[in-house]
C-alpha positions as CSV (number, residue, x, y, z in Angstrom):
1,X,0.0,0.0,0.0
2,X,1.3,3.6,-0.9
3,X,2.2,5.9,2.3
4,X,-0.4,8.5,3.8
5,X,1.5,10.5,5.7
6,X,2.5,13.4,4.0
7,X,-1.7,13.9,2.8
8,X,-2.6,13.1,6.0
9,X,-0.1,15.3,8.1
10,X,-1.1,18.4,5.3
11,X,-4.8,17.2,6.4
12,X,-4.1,17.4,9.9
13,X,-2.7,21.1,9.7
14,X,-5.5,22.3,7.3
15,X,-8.4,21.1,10.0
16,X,-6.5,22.9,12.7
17,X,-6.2,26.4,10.4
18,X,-9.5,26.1,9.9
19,X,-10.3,24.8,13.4
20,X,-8.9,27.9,14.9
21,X,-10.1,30.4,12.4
22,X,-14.0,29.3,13.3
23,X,-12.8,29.9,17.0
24,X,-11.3,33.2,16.5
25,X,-14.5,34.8,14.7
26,X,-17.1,34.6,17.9
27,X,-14.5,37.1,19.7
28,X,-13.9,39.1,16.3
29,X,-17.7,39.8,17.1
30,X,-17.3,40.3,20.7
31,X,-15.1,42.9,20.4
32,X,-17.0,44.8,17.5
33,X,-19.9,44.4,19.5
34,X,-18.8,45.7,22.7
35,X,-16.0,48.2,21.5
36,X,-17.6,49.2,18.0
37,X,-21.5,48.6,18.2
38,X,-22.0,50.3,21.7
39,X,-19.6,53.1,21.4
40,X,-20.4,53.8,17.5
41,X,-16.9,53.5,16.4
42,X,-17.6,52.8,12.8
43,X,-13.9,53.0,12.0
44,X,-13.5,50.4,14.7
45,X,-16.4,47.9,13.2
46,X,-15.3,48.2,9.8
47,X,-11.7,47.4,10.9
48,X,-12.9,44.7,12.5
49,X,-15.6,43.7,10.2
50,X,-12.5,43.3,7.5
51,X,-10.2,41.5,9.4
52,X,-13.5,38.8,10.2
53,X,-14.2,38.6,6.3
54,X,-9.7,37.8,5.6
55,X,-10.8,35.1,8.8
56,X,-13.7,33.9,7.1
57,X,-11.9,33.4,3.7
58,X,-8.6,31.5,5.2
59,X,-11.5,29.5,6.7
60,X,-12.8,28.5,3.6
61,X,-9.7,28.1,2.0
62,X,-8.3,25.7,4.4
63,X,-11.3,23.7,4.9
64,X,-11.6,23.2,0.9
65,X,-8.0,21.9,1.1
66,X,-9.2,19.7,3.9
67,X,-11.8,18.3,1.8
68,X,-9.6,17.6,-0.9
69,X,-7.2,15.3,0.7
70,X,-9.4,14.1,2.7
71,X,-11.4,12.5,-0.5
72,X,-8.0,11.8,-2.1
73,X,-6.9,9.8,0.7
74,X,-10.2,8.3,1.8
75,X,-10.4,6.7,-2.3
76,X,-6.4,5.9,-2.2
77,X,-7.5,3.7,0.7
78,X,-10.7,2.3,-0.7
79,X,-8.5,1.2,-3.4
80,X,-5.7,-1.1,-1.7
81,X,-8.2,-2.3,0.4
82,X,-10.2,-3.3,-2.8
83,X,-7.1,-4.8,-4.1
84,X,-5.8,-6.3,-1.1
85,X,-9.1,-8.3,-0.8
86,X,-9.1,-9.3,-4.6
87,X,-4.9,-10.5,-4.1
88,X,-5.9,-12.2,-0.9
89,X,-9.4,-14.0,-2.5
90,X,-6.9,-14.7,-5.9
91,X,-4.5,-16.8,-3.9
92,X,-7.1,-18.9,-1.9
93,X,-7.7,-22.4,-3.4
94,X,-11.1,-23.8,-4.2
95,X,-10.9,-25.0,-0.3
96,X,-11.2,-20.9,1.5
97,X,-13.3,-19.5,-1.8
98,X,-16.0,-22.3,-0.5
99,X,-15.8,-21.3,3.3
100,X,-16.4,-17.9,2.6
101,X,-18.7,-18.3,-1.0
102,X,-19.0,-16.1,-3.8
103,X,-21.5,-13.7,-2.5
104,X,-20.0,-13.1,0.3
105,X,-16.5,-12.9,-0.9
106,X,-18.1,-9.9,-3.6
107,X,-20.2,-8.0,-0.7
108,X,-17.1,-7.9,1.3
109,X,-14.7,-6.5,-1.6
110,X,-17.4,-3.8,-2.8
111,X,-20.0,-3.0,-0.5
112,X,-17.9,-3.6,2.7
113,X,-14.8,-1.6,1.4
114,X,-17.4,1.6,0.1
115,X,-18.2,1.4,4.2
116,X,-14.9,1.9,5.6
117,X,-14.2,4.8,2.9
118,X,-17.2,6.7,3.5
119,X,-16.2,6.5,7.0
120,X,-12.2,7.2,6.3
121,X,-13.8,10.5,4.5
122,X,-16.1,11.7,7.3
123,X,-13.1,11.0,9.7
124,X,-10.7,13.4,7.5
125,X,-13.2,15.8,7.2
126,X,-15.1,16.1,10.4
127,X,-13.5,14.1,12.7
128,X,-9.9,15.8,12.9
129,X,-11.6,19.0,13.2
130,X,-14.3,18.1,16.0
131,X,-11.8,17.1,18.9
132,X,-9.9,20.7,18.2
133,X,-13.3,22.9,18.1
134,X,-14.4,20.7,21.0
135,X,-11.7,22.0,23.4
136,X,-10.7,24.9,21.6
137,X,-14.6,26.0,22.5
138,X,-14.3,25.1,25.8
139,X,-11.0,26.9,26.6
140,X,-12.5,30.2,24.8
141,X,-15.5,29.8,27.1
142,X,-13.6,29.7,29.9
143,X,-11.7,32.5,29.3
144,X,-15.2,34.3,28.8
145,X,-16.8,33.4,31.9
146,X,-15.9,30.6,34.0
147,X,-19.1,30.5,36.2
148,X,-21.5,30.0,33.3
149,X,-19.4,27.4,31.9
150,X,-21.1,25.0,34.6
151,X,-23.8,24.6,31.5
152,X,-20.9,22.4,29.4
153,X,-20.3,20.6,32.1
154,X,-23.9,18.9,32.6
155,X,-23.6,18.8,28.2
156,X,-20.8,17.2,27.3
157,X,-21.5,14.3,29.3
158,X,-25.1,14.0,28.6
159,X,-24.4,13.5,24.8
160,X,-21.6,11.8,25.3
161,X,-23.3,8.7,27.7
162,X,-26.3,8.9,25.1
163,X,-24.7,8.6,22.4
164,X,-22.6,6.0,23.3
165,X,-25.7,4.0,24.8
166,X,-27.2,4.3,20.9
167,X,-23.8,2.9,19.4
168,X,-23.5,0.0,21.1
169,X,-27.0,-1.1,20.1
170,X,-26.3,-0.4,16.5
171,X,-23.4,-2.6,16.4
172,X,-25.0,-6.3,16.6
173,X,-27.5,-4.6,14.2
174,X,-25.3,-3.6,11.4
175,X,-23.7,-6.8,11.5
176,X,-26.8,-8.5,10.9
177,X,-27.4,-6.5,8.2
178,X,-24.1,-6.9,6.5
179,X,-25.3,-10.9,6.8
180,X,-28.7,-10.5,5.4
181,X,-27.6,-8.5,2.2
182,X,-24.8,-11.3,1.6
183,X,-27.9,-13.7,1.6
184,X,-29.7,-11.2,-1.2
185,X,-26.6,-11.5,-3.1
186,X,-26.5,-15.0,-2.8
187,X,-29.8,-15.4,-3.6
188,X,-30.0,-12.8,-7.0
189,X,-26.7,-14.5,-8.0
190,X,-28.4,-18.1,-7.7
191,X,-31.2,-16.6,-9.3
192,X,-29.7,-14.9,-12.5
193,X,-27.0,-18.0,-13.0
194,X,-29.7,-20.2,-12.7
195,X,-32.3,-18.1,-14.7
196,X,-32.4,-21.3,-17.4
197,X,-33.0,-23.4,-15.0
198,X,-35.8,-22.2,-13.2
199,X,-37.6,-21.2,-16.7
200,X,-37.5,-24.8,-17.6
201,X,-39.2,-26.0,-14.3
202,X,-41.3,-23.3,-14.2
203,X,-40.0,-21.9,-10.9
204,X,-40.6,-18.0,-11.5
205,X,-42.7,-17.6,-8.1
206,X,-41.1,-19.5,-6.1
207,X,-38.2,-17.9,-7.0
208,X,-39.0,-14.4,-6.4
209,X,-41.0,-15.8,-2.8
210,X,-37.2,-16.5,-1.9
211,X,-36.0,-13.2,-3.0
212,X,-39.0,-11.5,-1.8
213,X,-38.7,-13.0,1.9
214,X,-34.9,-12.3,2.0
215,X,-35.4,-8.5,1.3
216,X,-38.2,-8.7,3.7
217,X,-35.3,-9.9,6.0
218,X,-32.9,-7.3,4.9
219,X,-35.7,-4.2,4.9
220,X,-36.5,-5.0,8.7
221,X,-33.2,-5.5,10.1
222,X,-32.4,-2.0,7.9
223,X,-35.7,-0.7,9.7
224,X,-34.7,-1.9,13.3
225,X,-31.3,0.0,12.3
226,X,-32.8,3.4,11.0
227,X,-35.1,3.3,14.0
228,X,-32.4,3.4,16.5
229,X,-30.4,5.9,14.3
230,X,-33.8,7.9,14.2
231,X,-33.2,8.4,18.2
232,X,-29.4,10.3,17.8
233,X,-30.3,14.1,16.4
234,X,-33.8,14.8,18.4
235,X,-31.4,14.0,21.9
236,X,-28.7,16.2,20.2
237,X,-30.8,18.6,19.4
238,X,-32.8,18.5,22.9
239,X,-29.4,18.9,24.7
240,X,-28.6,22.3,22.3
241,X,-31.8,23.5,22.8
242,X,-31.9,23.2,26.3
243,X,-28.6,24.2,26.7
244,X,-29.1,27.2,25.0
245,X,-32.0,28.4,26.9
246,X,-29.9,27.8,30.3
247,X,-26.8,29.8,29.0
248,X,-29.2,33.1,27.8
249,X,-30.5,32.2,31.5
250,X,-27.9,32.8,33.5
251,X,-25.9,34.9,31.1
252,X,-28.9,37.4,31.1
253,X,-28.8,37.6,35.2
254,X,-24.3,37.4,34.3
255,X,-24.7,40.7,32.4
256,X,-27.6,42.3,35.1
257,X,-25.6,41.9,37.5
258,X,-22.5,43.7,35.4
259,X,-20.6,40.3,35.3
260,X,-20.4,40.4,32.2
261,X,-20.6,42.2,28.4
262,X,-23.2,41.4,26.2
263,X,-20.2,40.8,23.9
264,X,-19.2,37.9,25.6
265,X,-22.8,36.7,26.1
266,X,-22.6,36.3,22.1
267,X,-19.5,34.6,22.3
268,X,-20.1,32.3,24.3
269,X,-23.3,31.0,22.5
270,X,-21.0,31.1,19.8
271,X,-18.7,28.6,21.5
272,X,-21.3,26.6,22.8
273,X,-23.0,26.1,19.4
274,X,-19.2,25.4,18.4
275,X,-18.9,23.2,20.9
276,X,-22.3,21.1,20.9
277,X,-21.8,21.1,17.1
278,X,-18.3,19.2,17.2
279,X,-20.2,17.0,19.3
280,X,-22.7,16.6,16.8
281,X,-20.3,15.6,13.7
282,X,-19.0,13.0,16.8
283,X,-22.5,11.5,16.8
284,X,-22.7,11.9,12.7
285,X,-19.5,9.6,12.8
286,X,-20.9,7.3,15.4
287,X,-23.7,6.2,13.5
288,X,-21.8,5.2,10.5
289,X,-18.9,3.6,12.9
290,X,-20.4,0.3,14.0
291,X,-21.7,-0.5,10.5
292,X,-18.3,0.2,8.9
293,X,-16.6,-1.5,12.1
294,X,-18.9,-4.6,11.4
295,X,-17.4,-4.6,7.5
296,X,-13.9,-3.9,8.8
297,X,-13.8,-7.1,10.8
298,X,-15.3,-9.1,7.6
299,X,-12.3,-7.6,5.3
300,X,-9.9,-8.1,8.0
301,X,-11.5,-11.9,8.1
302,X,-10.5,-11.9,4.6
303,X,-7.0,-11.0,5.0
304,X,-6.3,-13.1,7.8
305,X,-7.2,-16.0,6.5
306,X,-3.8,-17.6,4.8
307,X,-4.6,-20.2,1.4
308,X,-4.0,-23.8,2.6
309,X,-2.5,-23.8,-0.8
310,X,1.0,-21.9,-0.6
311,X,3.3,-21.0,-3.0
312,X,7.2,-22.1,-2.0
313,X,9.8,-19.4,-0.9
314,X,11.4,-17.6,-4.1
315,X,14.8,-19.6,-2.4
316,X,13.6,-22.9,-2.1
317,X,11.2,-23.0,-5.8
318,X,12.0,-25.7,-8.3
319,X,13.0,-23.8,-11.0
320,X,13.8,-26.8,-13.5
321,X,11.7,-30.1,-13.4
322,X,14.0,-33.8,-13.0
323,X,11.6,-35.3,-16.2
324,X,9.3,-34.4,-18.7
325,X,5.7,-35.2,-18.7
326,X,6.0,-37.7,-16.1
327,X,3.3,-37.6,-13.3
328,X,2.8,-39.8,-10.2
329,X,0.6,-39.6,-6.9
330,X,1.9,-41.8,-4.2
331,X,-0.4,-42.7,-1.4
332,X,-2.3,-39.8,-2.0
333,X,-5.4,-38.8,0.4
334,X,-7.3,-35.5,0.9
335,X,-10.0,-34.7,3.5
336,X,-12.1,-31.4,3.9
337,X,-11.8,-29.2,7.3
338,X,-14.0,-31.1,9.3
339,X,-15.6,-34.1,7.1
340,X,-15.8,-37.8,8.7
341,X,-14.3,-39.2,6.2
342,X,-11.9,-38.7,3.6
343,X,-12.9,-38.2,-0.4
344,X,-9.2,-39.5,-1.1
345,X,-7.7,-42.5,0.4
346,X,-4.3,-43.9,-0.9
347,X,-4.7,-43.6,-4.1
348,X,-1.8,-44.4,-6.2
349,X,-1.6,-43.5,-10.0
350,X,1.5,-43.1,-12.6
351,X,1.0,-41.2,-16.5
352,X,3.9,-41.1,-18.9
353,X,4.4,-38.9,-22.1
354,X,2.8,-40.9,-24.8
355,X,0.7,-42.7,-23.0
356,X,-3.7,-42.1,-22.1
357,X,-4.1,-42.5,-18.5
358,X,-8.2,-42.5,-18.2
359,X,-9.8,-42.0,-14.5
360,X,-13.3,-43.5,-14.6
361,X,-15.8,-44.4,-11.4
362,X,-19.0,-43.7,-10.0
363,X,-20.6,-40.1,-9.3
364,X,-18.9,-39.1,-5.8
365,X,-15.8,-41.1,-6.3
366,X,-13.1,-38.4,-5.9
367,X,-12.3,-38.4,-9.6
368,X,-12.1,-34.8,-10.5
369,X,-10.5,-33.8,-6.8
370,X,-7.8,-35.9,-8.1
371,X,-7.4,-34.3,-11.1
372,X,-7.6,-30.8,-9.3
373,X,-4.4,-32.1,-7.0
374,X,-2.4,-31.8,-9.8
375,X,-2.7,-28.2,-10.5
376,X,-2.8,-27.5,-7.2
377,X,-6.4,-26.4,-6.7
378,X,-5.8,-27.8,-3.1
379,X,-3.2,-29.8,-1.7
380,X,-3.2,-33.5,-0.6
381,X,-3.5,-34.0,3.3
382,X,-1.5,-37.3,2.9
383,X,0.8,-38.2,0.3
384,X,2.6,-36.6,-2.4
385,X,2.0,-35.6,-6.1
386,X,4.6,-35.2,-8.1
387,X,5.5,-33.7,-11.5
388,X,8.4,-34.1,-13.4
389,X,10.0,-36.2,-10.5
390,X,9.2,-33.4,-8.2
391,X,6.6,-32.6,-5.6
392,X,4.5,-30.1,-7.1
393,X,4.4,-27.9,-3.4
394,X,8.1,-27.3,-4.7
395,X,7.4,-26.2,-8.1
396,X,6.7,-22.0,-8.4
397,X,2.9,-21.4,-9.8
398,X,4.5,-20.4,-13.3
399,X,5.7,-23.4,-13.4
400,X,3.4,-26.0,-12.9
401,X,0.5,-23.6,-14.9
402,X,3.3,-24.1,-18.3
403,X,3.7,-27.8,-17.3
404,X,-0.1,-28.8,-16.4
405,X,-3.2,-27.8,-18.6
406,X,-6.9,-28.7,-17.0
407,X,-9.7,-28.7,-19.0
408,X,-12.1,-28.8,-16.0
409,X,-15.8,-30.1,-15.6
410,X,-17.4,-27.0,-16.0
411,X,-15.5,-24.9,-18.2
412,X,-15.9,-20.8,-17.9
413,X,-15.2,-18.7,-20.8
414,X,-14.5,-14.9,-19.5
415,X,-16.4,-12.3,-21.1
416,X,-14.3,-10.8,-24.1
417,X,-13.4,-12.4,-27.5
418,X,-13.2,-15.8,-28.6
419,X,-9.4,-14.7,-29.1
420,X,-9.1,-13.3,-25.8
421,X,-10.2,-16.6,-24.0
422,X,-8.0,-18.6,-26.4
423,X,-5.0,-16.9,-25.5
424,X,-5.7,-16.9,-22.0
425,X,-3.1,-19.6,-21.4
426,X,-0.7,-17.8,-24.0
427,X,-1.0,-14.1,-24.8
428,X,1.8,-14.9,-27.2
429,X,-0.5,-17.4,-29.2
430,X,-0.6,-16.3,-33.1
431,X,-3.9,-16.6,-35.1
432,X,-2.1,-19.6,-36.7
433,X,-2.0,-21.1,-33.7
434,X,-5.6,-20.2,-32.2
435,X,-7.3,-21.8,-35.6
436,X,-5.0,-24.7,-35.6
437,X,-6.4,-25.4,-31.7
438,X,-9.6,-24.9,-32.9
439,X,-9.5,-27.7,-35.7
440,X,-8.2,-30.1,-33.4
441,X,-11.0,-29.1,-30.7
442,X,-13.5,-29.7,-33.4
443,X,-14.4,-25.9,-33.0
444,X,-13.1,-24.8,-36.2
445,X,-16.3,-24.7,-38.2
446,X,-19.0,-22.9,-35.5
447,X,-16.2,-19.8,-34.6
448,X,-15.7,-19.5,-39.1
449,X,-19.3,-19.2,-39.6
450,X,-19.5,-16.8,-36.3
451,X,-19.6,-13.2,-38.2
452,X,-16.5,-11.8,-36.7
453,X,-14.5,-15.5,-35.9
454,X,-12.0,-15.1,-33.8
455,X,-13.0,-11.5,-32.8
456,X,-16.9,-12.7,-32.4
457,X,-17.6,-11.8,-28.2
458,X,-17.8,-14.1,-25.9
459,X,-20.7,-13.5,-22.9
460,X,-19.3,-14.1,-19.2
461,X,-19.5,-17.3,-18.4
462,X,-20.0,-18.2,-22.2
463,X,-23.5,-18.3,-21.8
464,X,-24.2,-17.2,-25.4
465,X,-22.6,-20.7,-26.9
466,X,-23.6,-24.1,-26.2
467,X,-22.2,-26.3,-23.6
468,X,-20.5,-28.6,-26.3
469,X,-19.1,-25.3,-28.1
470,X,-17.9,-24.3,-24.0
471,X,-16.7,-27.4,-24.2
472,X,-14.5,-27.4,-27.3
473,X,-13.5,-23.7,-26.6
474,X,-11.7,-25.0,-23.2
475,X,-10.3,-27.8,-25.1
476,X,-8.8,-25.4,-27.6
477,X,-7.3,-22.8,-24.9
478,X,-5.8,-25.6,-22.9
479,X,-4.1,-26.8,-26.6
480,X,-3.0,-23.2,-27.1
481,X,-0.7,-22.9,-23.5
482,X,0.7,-26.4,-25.3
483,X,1.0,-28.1,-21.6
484,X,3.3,-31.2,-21.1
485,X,0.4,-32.7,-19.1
486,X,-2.9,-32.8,-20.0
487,X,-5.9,-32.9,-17.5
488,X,-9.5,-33.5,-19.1
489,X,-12.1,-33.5,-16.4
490,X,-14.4,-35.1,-17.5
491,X,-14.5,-32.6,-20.6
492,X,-16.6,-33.9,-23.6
493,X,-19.6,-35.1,-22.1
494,X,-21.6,-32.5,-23.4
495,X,-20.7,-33.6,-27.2
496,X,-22.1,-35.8,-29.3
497,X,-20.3,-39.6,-29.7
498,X,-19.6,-38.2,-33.5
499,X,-17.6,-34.9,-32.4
500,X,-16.2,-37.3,-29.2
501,X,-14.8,-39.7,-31.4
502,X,-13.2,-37.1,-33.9
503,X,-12.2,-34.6,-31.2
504,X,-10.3,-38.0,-29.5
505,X,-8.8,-39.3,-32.6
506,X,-7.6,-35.6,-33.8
507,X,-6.5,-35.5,-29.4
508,X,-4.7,-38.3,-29.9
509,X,-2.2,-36.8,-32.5
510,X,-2.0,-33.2,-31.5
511,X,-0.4,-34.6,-27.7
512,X,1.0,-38.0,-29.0
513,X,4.0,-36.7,-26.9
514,X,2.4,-35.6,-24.1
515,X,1.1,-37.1,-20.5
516,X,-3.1,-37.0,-21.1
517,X,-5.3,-37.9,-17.7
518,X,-9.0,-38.3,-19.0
519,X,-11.8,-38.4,-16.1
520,X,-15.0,-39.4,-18.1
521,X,-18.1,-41.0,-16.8
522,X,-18.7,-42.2,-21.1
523,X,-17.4,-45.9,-21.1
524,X,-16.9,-44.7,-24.6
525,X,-14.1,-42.2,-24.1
526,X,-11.8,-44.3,-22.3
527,X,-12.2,-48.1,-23.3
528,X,-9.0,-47.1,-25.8
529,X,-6.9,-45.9,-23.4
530,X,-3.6,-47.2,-22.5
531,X,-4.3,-47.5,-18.6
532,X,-7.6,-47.3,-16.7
533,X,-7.6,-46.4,-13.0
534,X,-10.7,-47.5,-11.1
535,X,-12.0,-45.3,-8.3
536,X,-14.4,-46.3,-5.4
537,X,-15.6,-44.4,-2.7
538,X,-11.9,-42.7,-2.8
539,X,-9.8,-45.9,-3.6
540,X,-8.1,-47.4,-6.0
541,X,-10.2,-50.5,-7.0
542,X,-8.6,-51.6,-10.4
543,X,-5.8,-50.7,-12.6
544,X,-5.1,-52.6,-16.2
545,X,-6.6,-52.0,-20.1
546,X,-10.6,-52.4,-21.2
547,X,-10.6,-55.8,-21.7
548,X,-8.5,-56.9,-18.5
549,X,-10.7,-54.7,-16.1
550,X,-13.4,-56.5,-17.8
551,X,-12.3,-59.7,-17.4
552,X,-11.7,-58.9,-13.9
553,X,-13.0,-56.1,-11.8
554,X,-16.4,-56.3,-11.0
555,X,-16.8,-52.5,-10.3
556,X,-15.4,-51.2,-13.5
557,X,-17.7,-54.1,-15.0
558,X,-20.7,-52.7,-13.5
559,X,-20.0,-49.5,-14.8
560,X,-19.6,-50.5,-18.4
561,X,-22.5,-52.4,-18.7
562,X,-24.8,-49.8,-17.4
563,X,-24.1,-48.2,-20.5
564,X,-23.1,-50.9,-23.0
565,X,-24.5,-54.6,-23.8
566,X,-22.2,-57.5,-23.6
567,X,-21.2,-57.5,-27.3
568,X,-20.4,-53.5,-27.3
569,X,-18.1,-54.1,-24.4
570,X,-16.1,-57.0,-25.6
């Protein structure tokens, strides 16, 4: 983060020039009222009156100055907070992104941040100015008239146990609502992600019953909130009020009794409304400090919370791998923060260059958090994986991305250009290069007859093509970064058996030197490769070709004829 001390120290300074010129004018008037207004010494007011309007201006100068840096500051800190949040959330692994979700992790890097700026730029604008007026007012005061300064001292305190009473209320009240409006993100992101789904089961009113009931949720607690907040200015104002009355009170039977100038009477309701108003921009802060010290703690809960995926020291990074294209997971296991049981358990696997290493087993087997071990989406909590001879929590990030390519079960295209997602792996990436992917991912023909091809935008998400075309399009910007290690997860089951076979065979020559993993759930896909794995509940069940897990290993037979007859399989 860049340094704010010199803004802030220039800020500083202004609020006190500015502080002390607002003190000086009440006895400007106090002496033009007792030494020019009484005597008639129009020489002496307009002296007087000139030297208040010079005050006035340096006022308004410095506290325009104020304002400035004070805004500057406040964004320049909204900004590495913003992007503190976004490095912190970009190193987390798949592991920390679920504890804290999506919503949550996008309320807390907008809406959160926007609350500790707006309260960074009341405090540099109000709140290094209140504490000097404060007891800058009640010094002059005192130097006016020390008896009727009694009044501040019933004030001071009655605003100051009131409002504090009000704050700590509000706190467990902004934090709810900070909770209720990450549930109506969650529930409008659900909602607009799943929009084709809940069209297709016709879904639209129970749909907007949820989103209705949480805003319901979120308008009450907001309510609750603005009810208590509703309570600060009529007991500020009450205490002015009444302390305004008592000092004309007393200061009326002050100057009977020739204690003191009328002058100083004006003074010191100058001072006092000084005084109760510095108190006021207090209580204007107050009210906005609980919610932004609820948001505050959620960023800070951001920040503290350390990726159980971590990047080796710069020293001790691999910077050259022992093999090429070589992958092996020994004894592998992996459990999630607080689950019974392990999704991993031993599991043992070894893919060469040249060879098709297919994963296959049934829906909750741990097949793609196998694959996603390999890439380091999250790191094994037994075991090792290595790559190139080399445990892959020794390799840097660069790396392992050149070395290992995923294609993973749920591709995401980003919003841009067909182009822009293709070279996403390899900015360097010629056209050449991005049409020669695409005719090998079976893509070649859809992006031509697009109107602009490569340049032809792509939605976020890639919800404006097919899931086959998402598909193909992943398959194509994994062949672009030209990996030595291929990871499909599970990646052409939205294609038809035509375009699988043909995107396979044309596969198959594009990385005939290359290590390919294949998780696939189509018998289909894998029956050709060179080495099966089996996967049950977590373990490995089976390991051998088609015909000899068929000849032997009941759970891959199962599988295969749950989708084939006898004759297909043999």
């Amino acid at each position: 983060m860049r340094p704010y001390k010199k803004p802030i120290g220039l800020l500083v300074l202004l609020q006190f020039l500015q502080t002390c010129a607002a003190l000086y004018l009440p006895t400007l008037n106090a002496h033009i009222i007792d030494n020019g207004v009484v005597k008639g010494d129009t020489q002496y007011i307009l002296l007087f009156g000139a030297l208040m309007v010079g005050v006035s201006l340096a006022q308004v100068v410095c506290n325009m100055g104020a304002v400035y840096y004070g805004a500057r500051t406040a964004s320049a800190l909204g900004r590495d907070m913003r992007a503190g949040v976004f490095d912190r959330v970009q190193s987390f692994s798949a592991r920390e992104v679920g504890h804290f979700g999506a919503p949550s992790l996008i309320t807390r890097t907008t809406n959160d941040v926007q609350q500790v700026q707006m309260l960074a730029l009341m405090t540099f604008t109000l709140m290094a100015s209140a504490p000097i007026m404060c007891v800058g007012g009640i010094v002059m005061a005192l130097s006016l008239d020390v008896p009727l300064s009694g009044v501040l001292v019933a004030v001071v305190p009655t605003l100051g146990i009131g409002v504090t009473l009000l704050v700590r209320h509000l706190r467990p009240l902004f934090r709810s609502m900070q909770t209720r409006l990450d549930t109506v993100n969650r529930v409008l992101r659900e909602q607009i992600t799943g929009n084709r789904v809940i069209r297709a089961f016709v879904r639209d009113e129970y749909e907007k019953d949820r989103f209705r009931k949480s805003n319901e949720d979120l308008t009450e607690m907001s309510l609750a909130t603005g009810r208590t907040l509703a309570l600060m200015f009529p007991l500020v104002m009450t205490v002015v009020n009444l302390s305004s009355i008592a000092v004309v009170w007393f200061g009326a039977h002050r100057i009977n009794s020739g204690g003191m100038a009328i002058g100083d009477l004006t003074a010191f309701l100058a001072y006092l409304m000084q005084i109760v108003m510095s108190v006021m921009m207090a209580t204007f802060m107050f009210m906005m400090v609980p919610r932004a010290e609820v948001c505050a703690e959620r960023i800070q809960e951001v920040l503290d919370t350390s990726s159980s995926v971590v990047p080796p020291a710069a020293d001790a990074s691999v910077s050259q791998l022992r093999t090429h294209g070589h992958l092996e997971i020994r004894s592998a296991g992996f459990r999630y923060p607080g689950a019974e049981e392990p999704v991993l358990k031993a599991v043992d696997l070894v893919a060469r260059p040249g060879l098709t290493t297919a994963v296959i087993g049934s829906t909750g087997s741990g097949k793609s958090t196998l694959l996603g071990l390999v890439p380091r989406l999250f790191d094994v909590t037994e075991g090792e994986v290595l790559v190139g001879g080399v445990d892959v929590r020794e390799i840097g990030p660069e790396l392992l991305a050149k070395t290992v390519g995923l294609v993973p079960q749920k591709p995401y295209l980003f919003n841009g250009t067909v182009a822009t997602n293709l070279r996403y792996g390899n900015p360097d990436a010629t056209d050449e290069e991005l049409w020669h992917a695409l005719e090998v991912a079976q893509a070649k023909a859809f992006v031509a007859g697009l109107e602009n091809g490569l340049d032809s935008p792509i939605a976020q998400g890639g919800t404006n093509v097919s899931g086959g075309q998402r598909q193909r399009l992943a398959i194509a910007r994994t062949l672009v970064q030209r990996p030595e290690i291929y990871l499909f997860d599970d990646s052409f089951s939205a294609l038809d058996y035509a375009t699988d076979a043909a995107l396979r065979a044309a596969l198959a020559r594009e990385t005939a030197s290359a290590t390919v993993v294949i998780v696939a759930q189509r018998v289909a896909t894998i029956r050709d490769a060179d080495r099966i794995v089996v996967l049950d509940e977590g373990r490995v069940v089976g390991t051998g070709r088609h015909h000899e897990l068929m000849a032997g290993n009941e759970t891959y037979r199962e599988i295969v004829l749950s989708q084939l007859t006898e004759a297909e399989a043999a």
